[in-house]
C-alpha angles and dihedrals in degrees: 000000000000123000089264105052096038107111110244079230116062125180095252094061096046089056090054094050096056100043084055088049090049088055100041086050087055096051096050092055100052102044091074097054092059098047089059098044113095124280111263106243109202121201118247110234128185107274080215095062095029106043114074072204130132117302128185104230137152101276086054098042086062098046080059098056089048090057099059120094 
């Protein structure tokens, strides 16, 4: 086909398009659900016992001393 007689919608496109509405309907149909649904409620743990984080602790006291001049 030439430029002009090529359609402003091709198949491709269409395809596309409907594919992106599927999902966005999806979406929307899901979201409220979710907003209805209950609040999650964590438990609050001690940041000492959860975290693998940085402790002072006596090895590292030490290492401190060592450090001052």
């Amino acid at each position: 086909m030439s430029e002009s007689q090529r359609p402003l919608i091709d198949r491709r496109r269409v395809f596309a398009g409907a594919g992106t509405v599927g999902a966005l309907a999806a979406a929307a149909a899901v979201l409220p659900a979710l907003k209805a649904s209950e609040p999650v409620v964590v438990a609050k743990t001690d940041a000492h016992e959860s975290s693998g984080g940085y402790q002072l602790t006596e090895h590292v006291k030490r290492y401190y001393e060592t450090t001052r001049i």
